[in-house]
VOVOVEX-965903 format. One record per residue (C-alpha): residue in one letter; x, y, z. Coordinates in nm, 4 decimals, m for minus. Layout:
BEGIN
@code=A	X=X	Y=Y	Z=Z .
...
//
This chain:
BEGIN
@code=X	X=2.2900	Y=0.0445	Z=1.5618 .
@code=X	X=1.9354	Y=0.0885	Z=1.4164 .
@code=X	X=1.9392	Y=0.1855	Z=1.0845 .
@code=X	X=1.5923	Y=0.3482	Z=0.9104 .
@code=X	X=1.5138	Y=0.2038	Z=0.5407 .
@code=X	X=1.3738	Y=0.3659	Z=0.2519 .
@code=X	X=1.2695	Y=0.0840	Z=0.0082 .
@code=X	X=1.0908	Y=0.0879	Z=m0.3617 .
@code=X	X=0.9730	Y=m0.2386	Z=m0.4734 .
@code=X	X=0.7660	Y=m0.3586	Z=m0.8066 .
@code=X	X=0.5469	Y=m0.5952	Z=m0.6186 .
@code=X	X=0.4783	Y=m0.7875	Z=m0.9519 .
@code=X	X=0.7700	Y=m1.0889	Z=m0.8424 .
@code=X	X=0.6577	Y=m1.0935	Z=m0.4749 .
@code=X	X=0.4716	Y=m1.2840	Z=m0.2481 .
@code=X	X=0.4302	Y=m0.9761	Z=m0.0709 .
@code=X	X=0.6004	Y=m0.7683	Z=0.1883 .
@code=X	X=0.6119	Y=m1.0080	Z=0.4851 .
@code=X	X=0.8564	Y=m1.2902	Z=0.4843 .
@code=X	X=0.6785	Y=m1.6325	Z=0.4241 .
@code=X	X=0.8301	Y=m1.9880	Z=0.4053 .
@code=X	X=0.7840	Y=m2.0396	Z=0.0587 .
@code=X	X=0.7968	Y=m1.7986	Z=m0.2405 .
@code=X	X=0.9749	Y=m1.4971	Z=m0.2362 .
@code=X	X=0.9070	Y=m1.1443	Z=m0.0416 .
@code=X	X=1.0229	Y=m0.8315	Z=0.0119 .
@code=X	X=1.1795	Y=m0.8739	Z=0.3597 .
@code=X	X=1.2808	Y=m1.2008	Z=0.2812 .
@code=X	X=1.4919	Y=m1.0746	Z=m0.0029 .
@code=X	X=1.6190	Y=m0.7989	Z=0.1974 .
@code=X	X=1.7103	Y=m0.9932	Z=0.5408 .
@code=X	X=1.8883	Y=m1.2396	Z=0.2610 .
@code=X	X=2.0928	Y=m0.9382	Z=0.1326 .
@code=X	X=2.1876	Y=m0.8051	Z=0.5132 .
@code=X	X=2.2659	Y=m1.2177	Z=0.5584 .
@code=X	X=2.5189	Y=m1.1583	Z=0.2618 .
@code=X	X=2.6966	Y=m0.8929	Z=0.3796 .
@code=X	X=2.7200	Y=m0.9441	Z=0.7988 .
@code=X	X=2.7063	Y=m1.3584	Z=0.7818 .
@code=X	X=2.4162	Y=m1.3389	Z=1.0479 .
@code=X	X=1.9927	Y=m1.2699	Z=1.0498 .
@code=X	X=1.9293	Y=m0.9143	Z=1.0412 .
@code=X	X=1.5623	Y=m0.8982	Z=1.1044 .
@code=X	X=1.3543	Y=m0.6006	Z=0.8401 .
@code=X	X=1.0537	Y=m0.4984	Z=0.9967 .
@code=X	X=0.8384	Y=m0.2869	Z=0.7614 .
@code=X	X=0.6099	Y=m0.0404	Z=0.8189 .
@code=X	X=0.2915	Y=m0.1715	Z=0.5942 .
@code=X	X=0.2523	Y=m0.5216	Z=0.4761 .
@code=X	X=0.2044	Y=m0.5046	Z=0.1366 .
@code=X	X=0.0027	Y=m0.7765	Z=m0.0065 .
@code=X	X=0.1001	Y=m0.9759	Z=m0.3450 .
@code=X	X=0.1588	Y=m0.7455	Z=m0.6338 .
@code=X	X=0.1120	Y=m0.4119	Z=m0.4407 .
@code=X	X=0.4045	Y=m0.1780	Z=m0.5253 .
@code=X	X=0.5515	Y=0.0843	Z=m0.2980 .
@code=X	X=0.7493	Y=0.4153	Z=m0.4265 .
@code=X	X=0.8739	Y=0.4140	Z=m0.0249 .
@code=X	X=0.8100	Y=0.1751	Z=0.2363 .
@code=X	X=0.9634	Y=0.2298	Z=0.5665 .
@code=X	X=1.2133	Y=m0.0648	Z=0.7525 .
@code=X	X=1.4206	Y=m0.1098	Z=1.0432 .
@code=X	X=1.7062	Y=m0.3023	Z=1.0955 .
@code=X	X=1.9712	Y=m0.3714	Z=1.4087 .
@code=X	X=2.3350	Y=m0.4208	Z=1.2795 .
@code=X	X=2.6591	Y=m0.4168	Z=1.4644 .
@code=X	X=2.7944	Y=m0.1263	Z=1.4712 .
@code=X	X=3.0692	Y=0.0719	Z=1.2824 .
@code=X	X=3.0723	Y=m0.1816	Z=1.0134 .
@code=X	X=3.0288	Y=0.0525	Z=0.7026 .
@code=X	X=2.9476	Y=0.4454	Z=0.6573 .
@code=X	X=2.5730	Y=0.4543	Z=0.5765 .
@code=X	X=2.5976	Y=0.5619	Z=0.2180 .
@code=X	X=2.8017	Y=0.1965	Z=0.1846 .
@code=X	X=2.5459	Y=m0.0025	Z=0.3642 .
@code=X	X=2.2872	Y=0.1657	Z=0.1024 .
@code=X	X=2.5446	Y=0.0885	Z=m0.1712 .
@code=X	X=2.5960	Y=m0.2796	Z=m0.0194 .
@code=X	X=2.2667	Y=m0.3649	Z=0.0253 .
@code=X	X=2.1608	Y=m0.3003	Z=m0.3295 .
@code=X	X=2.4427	Y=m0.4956	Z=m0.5038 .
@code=X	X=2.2569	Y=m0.8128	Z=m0.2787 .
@code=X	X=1.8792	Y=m0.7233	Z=m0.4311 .
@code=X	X=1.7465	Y=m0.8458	Z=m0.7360 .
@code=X	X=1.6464	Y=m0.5289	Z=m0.9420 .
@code=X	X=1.2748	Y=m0.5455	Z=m0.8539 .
@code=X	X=1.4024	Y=m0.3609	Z=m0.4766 .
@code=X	X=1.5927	Y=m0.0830	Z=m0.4625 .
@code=X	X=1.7051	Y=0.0633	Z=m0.1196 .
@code=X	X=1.6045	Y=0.4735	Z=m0.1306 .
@code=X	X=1.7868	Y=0.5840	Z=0.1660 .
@code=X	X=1.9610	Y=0.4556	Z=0.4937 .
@code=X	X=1.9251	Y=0.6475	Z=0.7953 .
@code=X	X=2.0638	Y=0.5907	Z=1.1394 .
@code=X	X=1.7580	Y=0.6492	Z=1.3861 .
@code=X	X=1.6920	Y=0.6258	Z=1.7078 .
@code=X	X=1.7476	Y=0.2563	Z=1.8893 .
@code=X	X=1.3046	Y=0.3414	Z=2.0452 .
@code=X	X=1.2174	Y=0.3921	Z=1.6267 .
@code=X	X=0.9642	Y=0.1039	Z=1.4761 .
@code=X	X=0.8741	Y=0.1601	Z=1.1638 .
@code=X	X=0.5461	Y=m0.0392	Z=1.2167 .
@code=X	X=0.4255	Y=0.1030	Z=1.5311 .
@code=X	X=0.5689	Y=0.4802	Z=1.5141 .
@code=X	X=0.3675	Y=0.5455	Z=1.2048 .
@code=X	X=0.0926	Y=0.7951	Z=1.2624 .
@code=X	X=m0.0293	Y=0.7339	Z=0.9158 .
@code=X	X=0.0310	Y=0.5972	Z=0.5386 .
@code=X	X=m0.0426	Y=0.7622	Z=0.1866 .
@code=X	X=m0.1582	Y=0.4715	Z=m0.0658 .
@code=X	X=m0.2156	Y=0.5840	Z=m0.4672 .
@code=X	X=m0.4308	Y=0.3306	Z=m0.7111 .
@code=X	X=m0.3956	Y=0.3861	Z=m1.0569 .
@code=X	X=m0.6780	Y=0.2417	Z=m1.3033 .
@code=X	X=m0.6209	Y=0.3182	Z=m1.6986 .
@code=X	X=m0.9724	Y=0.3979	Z=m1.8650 .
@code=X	X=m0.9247	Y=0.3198	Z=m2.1765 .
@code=X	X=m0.9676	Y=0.0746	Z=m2.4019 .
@code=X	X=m0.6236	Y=m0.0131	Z=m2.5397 .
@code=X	X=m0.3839	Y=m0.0637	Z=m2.2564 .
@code=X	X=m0.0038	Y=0.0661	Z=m2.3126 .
@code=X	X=0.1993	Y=m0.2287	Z=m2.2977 .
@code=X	X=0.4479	Y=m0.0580	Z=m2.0695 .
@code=X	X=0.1840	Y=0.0142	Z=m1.7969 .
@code=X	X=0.0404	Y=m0.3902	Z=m1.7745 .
@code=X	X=0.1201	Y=m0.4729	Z=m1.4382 .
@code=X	X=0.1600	Y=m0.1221	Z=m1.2853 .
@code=X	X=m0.2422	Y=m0.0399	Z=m1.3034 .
@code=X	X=m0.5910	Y=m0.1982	Z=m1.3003 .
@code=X	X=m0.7328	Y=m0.1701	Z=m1.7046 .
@code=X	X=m1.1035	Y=m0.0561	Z=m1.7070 .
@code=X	X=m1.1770	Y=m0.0015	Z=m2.0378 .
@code=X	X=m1.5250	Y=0.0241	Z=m2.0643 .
@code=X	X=m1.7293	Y=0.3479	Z=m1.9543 .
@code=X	X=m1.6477	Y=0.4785	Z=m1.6154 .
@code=X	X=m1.8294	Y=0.8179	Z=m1.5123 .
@code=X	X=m1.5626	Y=1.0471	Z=m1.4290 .
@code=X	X=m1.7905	Y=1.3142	Z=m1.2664 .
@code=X	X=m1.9834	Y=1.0614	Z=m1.0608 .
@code=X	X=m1.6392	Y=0.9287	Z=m0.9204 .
@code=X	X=m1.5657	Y=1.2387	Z=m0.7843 .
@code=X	X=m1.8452	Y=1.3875	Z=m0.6610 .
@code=X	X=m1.8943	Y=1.0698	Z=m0.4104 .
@code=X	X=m1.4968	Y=1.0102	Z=m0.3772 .
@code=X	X=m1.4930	Y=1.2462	Z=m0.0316 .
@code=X	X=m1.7810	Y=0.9887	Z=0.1202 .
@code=X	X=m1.5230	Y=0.7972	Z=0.2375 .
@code=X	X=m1.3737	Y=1.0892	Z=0.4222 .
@code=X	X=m1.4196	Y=1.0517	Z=0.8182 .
@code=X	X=m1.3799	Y=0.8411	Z=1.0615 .
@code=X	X=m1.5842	Y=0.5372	Z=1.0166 .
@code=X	X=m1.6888	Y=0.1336	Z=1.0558 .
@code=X	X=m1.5324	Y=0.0242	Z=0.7464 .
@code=X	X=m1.6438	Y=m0.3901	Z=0.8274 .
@code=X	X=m1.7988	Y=m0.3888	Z=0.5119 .
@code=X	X=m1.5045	Y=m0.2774	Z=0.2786 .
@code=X	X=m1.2524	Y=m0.5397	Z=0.4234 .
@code=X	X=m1.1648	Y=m0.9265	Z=0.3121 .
@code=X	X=m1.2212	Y=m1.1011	Z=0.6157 .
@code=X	X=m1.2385	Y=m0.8605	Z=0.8562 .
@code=X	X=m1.4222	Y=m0.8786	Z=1.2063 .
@code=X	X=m1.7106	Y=m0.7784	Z=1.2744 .
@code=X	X=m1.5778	Y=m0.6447	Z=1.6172 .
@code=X	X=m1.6913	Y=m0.2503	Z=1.5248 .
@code=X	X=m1.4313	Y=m0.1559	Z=1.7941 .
@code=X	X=m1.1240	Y=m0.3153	Z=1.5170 .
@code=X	X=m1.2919	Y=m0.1920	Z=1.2296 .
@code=X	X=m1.3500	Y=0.1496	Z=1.2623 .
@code=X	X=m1.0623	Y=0.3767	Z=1.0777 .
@code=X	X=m0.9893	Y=0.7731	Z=0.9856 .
@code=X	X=m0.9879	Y=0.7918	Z=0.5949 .
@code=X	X=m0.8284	Y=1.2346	Z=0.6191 .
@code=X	X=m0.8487	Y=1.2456	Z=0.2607 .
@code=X	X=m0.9510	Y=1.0782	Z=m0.0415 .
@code=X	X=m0.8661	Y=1.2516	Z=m0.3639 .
@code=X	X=m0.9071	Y=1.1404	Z=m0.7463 .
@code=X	X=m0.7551	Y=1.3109	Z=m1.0457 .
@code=X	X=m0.7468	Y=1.2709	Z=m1.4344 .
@code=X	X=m0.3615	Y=1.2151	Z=m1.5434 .
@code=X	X=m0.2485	Y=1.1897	Z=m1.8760 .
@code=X	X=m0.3607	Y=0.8840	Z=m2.1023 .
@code=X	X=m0.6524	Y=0.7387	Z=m1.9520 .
@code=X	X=m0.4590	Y=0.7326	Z=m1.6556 .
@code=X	X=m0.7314	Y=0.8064	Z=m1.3425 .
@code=X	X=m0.5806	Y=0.8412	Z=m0.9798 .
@code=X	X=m0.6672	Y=0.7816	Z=m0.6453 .
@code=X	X=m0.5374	Y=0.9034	Z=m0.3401 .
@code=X	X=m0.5901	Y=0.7259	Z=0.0356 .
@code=X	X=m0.4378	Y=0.9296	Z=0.3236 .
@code=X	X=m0.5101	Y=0.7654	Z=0.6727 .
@code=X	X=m0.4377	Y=0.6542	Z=1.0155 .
@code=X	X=m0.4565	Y=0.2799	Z=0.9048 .
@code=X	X=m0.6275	Y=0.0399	Z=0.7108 .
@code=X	X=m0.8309	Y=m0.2754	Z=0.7093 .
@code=X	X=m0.6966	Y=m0.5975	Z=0.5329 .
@code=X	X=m0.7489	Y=m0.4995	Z=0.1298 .
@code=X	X=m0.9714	Y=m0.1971	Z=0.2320 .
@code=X	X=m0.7684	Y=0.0151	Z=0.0137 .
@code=X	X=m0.8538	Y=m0.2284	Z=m0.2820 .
@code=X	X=m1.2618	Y=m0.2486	Z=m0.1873 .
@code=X	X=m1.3119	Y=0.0964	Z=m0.1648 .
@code=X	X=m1.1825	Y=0.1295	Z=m0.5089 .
@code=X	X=m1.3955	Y=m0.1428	Z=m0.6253 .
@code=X	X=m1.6837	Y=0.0092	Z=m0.4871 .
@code=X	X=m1.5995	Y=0.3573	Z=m0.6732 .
@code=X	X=m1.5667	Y=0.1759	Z=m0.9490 .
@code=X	X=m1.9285	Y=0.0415	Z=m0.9204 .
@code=X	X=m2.0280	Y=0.3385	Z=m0.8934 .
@code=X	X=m1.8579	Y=0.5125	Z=m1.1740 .
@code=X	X=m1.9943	Y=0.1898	Z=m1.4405 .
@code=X	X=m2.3820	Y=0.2967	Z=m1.2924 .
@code=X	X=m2.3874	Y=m0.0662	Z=m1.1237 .
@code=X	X=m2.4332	Y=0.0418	Z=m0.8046 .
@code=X	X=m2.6282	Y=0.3882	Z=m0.6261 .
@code=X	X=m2.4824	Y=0.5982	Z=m0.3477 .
@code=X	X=m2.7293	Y=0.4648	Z=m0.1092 .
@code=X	X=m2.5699	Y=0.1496	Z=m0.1835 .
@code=X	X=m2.2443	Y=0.3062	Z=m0.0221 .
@code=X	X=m2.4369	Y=0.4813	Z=0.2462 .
@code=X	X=m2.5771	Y=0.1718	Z=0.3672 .
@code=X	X=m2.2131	Y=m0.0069	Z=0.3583 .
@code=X	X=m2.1025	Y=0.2906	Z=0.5634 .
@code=X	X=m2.3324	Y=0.2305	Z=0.8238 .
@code=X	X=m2.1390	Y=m0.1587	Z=0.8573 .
@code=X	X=m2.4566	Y=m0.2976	Z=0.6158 .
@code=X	X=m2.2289	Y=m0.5604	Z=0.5050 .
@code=X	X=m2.4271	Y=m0.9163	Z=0.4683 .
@code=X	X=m2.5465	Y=m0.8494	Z=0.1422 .
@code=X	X=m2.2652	Y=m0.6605	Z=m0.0334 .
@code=X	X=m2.0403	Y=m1.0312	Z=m0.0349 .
@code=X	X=m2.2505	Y=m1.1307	Z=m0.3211 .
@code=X	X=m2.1393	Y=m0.8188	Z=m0.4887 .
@code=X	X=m1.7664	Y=m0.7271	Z=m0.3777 .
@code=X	X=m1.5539	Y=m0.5851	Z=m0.6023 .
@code=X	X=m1.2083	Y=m0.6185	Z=m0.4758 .
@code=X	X=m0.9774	Y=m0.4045	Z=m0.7240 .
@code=X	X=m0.6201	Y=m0.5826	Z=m0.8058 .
@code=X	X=m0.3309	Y=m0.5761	Z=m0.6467 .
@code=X	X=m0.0866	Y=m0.4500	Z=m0.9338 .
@code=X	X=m0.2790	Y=m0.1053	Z=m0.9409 .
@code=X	X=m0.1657	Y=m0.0053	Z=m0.5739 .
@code=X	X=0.0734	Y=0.1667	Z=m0.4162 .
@code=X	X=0.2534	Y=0.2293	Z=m0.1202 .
@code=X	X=0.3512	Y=0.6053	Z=m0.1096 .
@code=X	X=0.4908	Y=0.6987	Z=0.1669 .
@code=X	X=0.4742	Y=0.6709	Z=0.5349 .
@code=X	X=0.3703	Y=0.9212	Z=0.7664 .
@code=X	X=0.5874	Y=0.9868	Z=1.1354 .
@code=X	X=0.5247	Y=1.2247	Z=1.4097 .
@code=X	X=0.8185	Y=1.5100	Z=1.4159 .
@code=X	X=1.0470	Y=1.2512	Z=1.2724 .
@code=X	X=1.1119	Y=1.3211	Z=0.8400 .
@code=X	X=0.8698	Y=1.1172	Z=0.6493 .
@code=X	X=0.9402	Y=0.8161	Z=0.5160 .
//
């Protein structure tokens, strides 16, 4: 029986999402906790690999377990008496035995949260990237919806190729908003994403919201100008991002 996973993690103790042979992960915690309770591997495989730190509010797993063990609210129940308290399983849906979670997804919805501000509340270090000096509200979102499209984004990924035909991805939206605090929010809805695009792309705002950079500075990057921007990449951190939910055809989203 294939079971569908709804999982919330504070990335903060992780290595990541994806199981590695030292240090611990996400799925690795989570195949240990199936391990627990069926004395075999149960193998998670997870929508979006998460990098170190990044958070999600609802990643999306798969798992194949014998069948007619438990009722599904006891597997959910089961499975979270196994996890440390950093994981918590959402929801446990049976699902179709053709369902990945990777490769059905027709799309993911990422949030970073930066605090502008200069004193930091102690009970959001860790969940957001502290800019406290000026940052140009206005200029962030007048240029936010640049992004929009489908483009080469070679230049806004950590090791990427330079093979236009991998690089090239469908931002649909891009929205920012002013929360409470000095709590400012941004939005990434798209198809998929390059390796710690998400993170760049933020960076880059950023840039542009401190008056370091120019919007023909991102105009050039958009056209896959990307020799000289190394020198001044601004890769935002990890513990600001989040994993909000992933997208499926007429399936419910994850």
């Amino acid at each position: 029986m294939r079971l569908r996973l709804i999982i919330s993690y504070d990335g903060a103790p992780f290595l990541g999402w994806q199981s590695q042979l030292k240090g611990d992960t996400v799925q690795g915690v989570v195949e240990r906790a199936f391990f627990k309770i069926v004395g075999r591997r149960v193998i998670v495989h997870g929508a979006s690999r998460t990098d170190a730190g990044v958070h999600a509010l609802a990643q999306c797993a798969h798992a194949d377990i014998p069948d007619g063990r438990m009722d599904l609210s006891d597997w959910r129940r089961a499975l979270n008496a196994n996890l440390p308290g950093a994981v918590r399983i959402l929801k446990v849906l049976q699902t179709a035995s053709s369902f990945h979670a990777r490769f059905a997804s027709i799309g993911k919805i990422y949030r970073y949260r930066i605090w502008n501000s200069e004193v930091l509340p102690p009970l959001e270090r860790g969940r957001v990237w502290h800019v406290p000096n000026f940052l140009d509200f206005g200029a962030l979102r007048s240029n936010v919806t640049l992004f929009e499209g489908r483009h080469n984004f070679v230049s806004f990924a950590v090791n990427g190729s330079n093979n236009t035909d991998n690089t090239v991805r469908t931002l649909r939206t891009v929205q920012i908003s002013r929360c409470s605090g000095g709590e400012v929010r941004l939005t990434f809805e798209g198809e998929g994403f390059l390796y710690k695009m998400i993170r760049v792309l933020t960076g880059t705002l950023v840039r542009l919201g401190q008056k370091k950079e120019d919007i023909g500075w991102v105009s050039r990057l958009l056209l896959g100008s990307s020799v000289k921007r190394r020198k001044s990449l601004c890769i935002a951190p990890a513990q600001g991002l989040y994993l909000v939910r992933v997208l499926y055809g007429r399936k419910p989203k994850c």
